[in-house]
C-alpha positions as CSV (number, residue, x, y, z in Angstrom):
1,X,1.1,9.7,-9.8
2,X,0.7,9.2,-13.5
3,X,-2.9,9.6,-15.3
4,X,-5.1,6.4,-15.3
5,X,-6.7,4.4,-17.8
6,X,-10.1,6.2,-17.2
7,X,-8.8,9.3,-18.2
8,X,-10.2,11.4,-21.7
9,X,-7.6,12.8,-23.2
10,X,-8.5,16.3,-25.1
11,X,-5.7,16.2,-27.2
12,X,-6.8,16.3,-31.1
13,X,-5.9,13.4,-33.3
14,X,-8.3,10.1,-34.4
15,X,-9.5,7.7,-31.7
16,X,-10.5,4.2,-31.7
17,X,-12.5,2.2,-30.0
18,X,-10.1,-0.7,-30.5
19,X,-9.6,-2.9,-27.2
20,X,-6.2,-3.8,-28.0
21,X,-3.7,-3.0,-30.7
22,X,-3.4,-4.2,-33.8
23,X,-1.9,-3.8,-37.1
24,X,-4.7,-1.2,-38.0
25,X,-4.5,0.3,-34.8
26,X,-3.8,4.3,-34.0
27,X,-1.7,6.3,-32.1
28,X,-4.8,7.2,-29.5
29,X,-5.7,3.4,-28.7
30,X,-2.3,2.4,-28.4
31,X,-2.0,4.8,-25.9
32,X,-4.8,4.4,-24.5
33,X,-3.9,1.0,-23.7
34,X,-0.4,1.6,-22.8
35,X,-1.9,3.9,-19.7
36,X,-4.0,0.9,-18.6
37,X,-0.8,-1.2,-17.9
38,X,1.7,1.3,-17.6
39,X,1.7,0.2,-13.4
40,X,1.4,-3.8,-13.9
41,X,3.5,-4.1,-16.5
42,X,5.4,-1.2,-17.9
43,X,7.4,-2.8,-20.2
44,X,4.4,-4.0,-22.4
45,X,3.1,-0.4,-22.0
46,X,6.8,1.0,-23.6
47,X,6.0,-1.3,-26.7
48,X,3.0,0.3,-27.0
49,X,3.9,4.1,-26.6
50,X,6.6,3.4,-28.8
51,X,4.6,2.4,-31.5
52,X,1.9,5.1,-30.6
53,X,4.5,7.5,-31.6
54,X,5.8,6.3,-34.8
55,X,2.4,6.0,-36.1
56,X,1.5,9.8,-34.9
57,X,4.9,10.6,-36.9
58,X,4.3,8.8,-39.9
59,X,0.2,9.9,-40.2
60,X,1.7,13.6,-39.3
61,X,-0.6,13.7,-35.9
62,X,1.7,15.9,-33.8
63,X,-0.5,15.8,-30.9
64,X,-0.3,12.1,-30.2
65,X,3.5,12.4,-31.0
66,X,3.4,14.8,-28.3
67,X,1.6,12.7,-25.7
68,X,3.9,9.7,-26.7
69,X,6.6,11.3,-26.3
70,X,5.1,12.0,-22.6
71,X,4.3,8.8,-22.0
72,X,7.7,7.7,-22.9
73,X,9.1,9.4,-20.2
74,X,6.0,8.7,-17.3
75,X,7.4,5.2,-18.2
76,X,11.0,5.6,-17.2
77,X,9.8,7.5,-14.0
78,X,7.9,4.5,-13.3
79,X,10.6,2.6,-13.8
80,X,13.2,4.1,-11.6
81,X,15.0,6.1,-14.0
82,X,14.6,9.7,-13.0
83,X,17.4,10.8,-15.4
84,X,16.1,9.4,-19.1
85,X,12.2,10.2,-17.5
86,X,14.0,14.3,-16.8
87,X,15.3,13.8,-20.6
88,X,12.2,12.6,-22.2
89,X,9.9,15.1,-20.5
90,X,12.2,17.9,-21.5
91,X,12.1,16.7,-25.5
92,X,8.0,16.2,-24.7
93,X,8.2,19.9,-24.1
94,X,10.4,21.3,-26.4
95,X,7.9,19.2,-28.9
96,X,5.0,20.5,-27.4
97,X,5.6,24.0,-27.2
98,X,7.0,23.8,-30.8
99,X,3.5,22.7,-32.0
100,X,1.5,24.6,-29.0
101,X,0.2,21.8,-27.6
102,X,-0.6,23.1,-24.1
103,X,-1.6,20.3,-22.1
104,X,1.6,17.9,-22.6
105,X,3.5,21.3,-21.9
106,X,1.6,20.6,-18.3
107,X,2.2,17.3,-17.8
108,X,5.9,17.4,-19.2
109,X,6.7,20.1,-16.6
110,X,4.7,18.4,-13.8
111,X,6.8,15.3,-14.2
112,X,10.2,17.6,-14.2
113,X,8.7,19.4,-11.1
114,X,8.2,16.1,-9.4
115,X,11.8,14.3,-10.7
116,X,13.1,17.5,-9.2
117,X,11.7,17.3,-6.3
118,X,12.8,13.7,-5.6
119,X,16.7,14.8,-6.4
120,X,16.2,17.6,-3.6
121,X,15.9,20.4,-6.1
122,X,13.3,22.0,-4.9
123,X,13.3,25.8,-5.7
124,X,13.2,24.4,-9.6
125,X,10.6,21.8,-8.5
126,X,8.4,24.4,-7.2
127,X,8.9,26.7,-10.2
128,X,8.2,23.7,-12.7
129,X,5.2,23.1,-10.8
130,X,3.8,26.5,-9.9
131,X,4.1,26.8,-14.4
132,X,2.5,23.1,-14.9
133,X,-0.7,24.4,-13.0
134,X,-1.1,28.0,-14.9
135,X,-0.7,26.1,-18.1
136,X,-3.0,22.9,-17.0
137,X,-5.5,25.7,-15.8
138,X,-5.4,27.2,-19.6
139,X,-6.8,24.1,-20.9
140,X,-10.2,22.5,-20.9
141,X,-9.0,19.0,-19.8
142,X,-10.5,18.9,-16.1
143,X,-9.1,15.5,-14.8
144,X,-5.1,16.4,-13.3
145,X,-5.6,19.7,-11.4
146,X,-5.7,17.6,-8.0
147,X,-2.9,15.7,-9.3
148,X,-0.8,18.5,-9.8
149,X,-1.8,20.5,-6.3
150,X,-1.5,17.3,-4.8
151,X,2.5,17.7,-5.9
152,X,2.7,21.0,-5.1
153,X,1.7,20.6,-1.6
154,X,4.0,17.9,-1.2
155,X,6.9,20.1,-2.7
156,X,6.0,23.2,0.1
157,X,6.0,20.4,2.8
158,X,9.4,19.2,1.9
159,X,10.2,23.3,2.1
160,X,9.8,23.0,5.6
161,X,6.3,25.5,4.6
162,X,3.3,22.9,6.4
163,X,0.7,25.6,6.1
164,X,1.1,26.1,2.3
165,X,1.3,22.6,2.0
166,X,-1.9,21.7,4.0
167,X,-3.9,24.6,1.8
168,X,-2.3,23.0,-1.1
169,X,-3.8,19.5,-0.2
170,X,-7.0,20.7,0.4
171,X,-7.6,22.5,-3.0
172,X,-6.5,18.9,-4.6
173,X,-9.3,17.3,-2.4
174,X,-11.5,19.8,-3.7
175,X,-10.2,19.8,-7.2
176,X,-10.3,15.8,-7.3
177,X,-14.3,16.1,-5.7
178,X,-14.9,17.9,-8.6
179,X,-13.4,16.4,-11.1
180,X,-14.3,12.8,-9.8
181,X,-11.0,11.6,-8.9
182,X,-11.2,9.6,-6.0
183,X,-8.3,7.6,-6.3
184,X,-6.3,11.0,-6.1
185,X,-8.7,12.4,-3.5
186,X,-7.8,9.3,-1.4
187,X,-4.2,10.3,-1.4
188,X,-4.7,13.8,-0.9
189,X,-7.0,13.1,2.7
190,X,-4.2,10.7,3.9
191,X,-1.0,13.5,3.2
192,X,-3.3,16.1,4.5
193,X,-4.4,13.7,7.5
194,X,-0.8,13.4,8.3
195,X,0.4,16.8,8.0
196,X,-2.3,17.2,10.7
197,X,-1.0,14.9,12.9
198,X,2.7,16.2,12.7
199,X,1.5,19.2,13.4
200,X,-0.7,18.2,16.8
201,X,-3.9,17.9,15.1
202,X,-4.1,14.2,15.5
203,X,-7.6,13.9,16.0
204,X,-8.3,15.4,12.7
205,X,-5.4,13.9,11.3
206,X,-6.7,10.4,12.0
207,X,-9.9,11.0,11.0
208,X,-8.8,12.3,7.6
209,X,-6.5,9.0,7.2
210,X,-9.9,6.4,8.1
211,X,-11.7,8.6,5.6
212,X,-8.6,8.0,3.3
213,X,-9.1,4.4,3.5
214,X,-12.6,4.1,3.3
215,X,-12.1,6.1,-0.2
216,X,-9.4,4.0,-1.2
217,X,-11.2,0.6,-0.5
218,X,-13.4,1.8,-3.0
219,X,-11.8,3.5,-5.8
220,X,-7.7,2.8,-5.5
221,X,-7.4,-0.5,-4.2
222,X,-4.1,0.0,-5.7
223,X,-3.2,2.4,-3.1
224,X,-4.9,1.0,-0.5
225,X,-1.3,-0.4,1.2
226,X,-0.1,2.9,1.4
227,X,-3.0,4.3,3.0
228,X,-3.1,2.2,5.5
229,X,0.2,2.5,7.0
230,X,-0.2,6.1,7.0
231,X,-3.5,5.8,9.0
232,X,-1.5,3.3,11.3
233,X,1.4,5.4,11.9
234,X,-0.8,8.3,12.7
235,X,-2.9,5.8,15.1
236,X,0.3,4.8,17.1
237,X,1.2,8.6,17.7
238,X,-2.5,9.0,19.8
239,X,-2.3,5.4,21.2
240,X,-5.5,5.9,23.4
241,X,-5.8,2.4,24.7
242,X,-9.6,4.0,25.7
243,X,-10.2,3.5,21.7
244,X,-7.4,0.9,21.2
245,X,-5.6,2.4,18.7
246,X,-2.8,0.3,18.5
247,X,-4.9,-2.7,18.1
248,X,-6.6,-1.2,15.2
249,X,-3.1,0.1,14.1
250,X,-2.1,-4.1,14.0
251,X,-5.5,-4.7,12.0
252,X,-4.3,-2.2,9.8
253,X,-0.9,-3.0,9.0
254,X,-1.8,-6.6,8.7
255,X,-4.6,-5.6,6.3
256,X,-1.7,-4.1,4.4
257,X,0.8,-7.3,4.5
258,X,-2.2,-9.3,2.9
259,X,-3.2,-6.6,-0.1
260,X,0.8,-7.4,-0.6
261,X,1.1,-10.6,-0.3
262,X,-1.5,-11.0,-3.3
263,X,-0.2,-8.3,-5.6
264,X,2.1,-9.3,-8.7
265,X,3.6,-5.4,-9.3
266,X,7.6,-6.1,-8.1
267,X,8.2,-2.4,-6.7
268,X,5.4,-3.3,-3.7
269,X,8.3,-4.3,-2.0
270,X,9.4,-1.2,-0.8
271,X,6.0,-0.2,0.1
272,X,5.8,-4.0,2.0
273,X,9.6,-2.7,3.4
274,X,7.7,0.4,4.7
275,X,4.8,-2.1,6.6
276,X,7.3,-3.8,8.3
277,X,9.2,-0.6,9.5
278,X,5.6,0.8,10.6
279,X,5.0,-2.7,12.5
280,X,8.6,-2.8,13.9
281,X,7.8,0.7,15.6
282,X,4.3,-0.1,16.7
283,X,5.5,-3.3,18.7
284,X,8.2,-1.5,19.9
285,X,6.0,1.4,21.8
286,X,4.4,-1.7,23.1
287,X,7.4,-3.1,24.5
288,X,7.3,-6.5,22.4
289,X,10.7,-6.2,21.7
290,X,11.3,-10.0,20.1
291,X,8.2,-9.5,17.3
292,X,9.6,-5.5,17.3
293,X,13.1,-6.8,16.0
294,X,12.2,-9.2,13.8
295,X,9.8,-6.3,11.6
296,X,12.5,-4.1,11.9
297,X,15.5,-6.9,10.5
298,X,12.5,-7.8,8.1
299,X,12.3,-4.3,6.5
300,X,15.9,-3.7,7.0
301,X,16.8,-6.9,4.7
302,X,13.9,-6.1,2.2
303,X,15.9,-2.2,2.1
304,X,19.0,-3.6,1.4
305,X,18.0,-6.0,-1.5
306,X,15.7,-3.0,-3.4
307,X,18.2,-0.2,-2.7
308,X,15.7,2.0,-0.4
309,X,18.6,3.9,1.4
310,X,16.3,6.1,3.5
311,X,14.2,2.9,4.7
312,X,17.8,1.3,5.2
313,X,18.0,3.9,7.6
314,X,15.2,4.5,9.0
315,X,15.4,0.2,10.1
316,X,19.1,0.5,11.6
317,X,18.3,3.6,13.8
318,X,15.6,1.5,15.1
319,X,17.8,-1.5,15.8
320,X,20.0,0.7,17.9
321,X,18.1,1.8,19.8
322,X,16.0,-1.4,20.4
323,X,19.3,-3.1,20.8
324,X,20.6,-0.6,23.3
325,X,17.7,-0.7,25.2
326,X,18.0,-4.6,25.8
327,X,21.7,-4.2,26.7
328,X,22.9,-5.8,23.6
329,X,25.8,-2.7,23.2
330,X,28.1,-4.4,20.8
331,X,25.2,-4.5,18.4
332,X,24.3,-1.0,19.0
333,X,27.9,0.2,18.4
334,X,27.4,-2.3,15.0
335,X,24.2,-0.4,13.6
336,X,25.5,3.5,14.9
337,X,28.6,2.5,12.8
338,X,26.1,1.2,9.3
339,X,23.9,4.3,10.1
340,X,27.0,6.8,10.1
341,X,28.1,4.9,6.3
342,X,24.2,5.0,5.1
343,X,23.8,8.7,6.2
344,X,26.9,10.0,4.0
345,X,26.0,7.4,1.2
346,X,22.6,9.6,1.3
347,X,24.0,12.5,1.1
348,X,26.3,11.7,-1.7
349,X,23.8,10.2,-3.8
350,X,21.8,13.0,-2.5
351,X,24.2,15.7,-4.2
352,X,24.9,13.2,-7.2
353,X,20.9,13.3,-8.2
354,X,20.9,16.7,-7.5
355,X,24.2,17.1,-10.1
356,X,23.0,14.8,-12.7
357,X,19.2,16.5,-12.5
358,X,20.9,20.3,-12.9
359,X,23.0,18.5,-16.2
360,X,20.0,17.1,-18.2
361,X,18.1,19.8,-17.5
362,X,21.2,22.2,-18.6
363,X,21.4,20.1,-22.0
364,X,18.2,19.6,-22.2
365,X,17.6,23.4,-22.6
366,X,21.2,24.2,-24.6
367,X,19.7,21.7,-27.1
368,X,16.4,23.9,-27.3
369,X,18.3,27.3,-28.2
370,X,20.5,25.1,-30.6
371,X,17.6,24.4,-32.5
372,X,16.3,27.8,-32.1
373,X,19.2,29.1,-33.6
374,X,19.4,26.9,-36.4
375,X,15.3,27.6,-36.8
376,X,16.2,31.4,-37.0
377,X,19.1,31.1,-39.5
378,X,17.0,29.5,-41.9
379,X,14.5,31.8,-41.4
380,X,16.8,34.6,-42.2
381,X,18.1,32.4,-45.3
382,X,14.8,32.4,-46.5
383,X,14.3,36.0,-46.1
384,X,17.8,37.1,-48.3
385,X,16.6,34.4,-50.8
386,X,13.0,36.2,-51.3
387,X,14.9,39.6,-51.2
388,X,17.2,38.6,-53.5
């Protein structure tokens, strides 16, 4: 998650109390209103970070360079483009670090940790992140430890390690009570609700994914689809028909289809694919099998169009075995064939993301010694010339 609008940023440099940018405007409220749009409409929010940063280049304010620079690449991540986000957060920290500015050395590596992490890289991702939260922890800004814990748990569950990851979530919970973040708190109680659930906890687990929602109805609307398919999904696994749970899992999802239906951001559609797979699953523990395979071809179609491979996936194996179950064998034979071709285009793009991460970060860090050594030649240039 990138930092909100409602964030205080510590760094030094002018601020304005502009509400919009104009010709006289600064790096700081151009930023600042680049991060309140950076989710509905990124694109605007690259105009302005872009112009944040020549203005902190031409007025010499290295520290607002340095968060633009940031920005720039929180943008791309946003945006789908894990590669030019890696680059950009790798020239953020060479910048930073040249101009020991701490805290964009913490976000730049938390970003890399987390575009790491998505390409499968974990062992850097966690190494990233582990150095993101000693440095963030140096600072005096108090706003992104949840944030970052919240990745780091994330990173030891995809490790296969549930028990670091669940002490992991609970320090963001904490960390985000503290610090007032509730829209990160709500996503920390629905991961750690989850975790409990997959580990047999469901109880708890469900418990921490109602709490969850109730958080997120209050303070991160915008996250409120997500949270309630998570609480949904963990429903259906108790299914107590004592406390209907898959009746309030229904009310749920279809809560979640409405909050879509009404939003304007274009990448809800993998999060509405992701309803429709959770419905698809629901009606098929209950034996509707008609309304069960039309969720599932739903989600499977809105997969295709956006590119969501694993969601792709997730929908076919599904379909063959809903199909199967009705009889319908030459479609079975039909979606075991698509889900052999999806599960080696995975692994392929997989290893490709994995390649292409290991390359810009390899660059990325053969152009900082480059410039070392060319900062050190100088230097001893300099030192003959004064000898001399």
């Amino acid at each position: 998650m990138n930092e909100r609008a409602d964030r205080e940023s510590t760094l030094k440099g002018r601020r304005s109390s502009s509400n919009g940018p104009s010709i006289g405007a600064d790096a700081a409220a151009l930023i600042s209103r680049a991060r309140a749009i950076e989710t509905t409409d990124p694109s605007r929010a690259r105009v302005f970070v872009q112009s944040a940063r020549l203005l902190a280049r031409e007025s010499g304010d290295v520290a607002h360079e340095a968060e633009a620079l940031y920005r720039l690449a929180s943008l791309a991540h946003y945006d789908g483009q894990p590669g030019d986000a890696l680059a950009l957060a790798a020239e953020a920290l060479e910048f930073a670090e040249e101009h020991s500015i701490v805290l964009v050395q913490a976000w730049s590596r938390h970003l890399m940790a987390v575009v790491h992490s998505d390409a499968g890289n974990h062992a850097d991702a966690l190494a990233l992140c582990l150095r993101a939260l000693s440095l963030y922890r140096s600072t005096d800004h108090v706003l992104d430890e949840g944030n970052i814990l919240n990745t780091l748990a994330t990173i030891h569950h995809e490790l296969g390690d549930v028990d670091r990851a669940i002490l992991n979530y609970d320090a963001a919970r904490k960390a985000n009570a503290r610090d007032g973040r509730s829209d990160f708190e709500a996503i920390a109680l629905a991961n750690t609700g989850s975790l409990r659930v997959e580990r047999g906890d469901v109880d708890e687990g469900i418990e921490l994914g109602r709490r969850a929602v109730e958080v997120g109805r209050r303070h991160a609307p915008g996250f409120l689809p997500r949270l309630l398919t998570s609480w949904a999904e963990s429903l259906a696994r108790r299914a107590d028909p004592d406390r209907d749970d898959i009746g309030t899992a229904r009310d749920a999802l279809d809560e979640a289809r409405r909050l879509l239906d009404d939003s304007t951001v274009t990448f809800d559609d993998a999060m509405r694919a992701e309803v429709e797979l959770a419905t698809g699953r629901i009606e098929m523990q209950s034996d509707r099998i008609d309304r069960a395979e039309e969720h599932l071809r739903e989600a499977l179609g809105l997969a295709q169009v956006i590119g969501a491979r694993r969601i792709e996936l997730a929908a076919i194996t599904d379909l063959a075995v809903l199909t199967k179950g009705a009889g319908r064998l030459i479609e079975t034979v039909a979606f075991l064939e698509a889900r052999c071709d999806i599960a080696e285009r995975l692994a392929k793009d997989g290893l490709d993301n994995r390649v292409r991460t290991m390359q810009i970060a390899h660059d990325a860090e053969n152009s900082r010694q480059r410039t070392e050594i060319v900062r050190l030649r100088l230097a001893v240039a300099q030192a003959r010339h004064e000898v001399e």
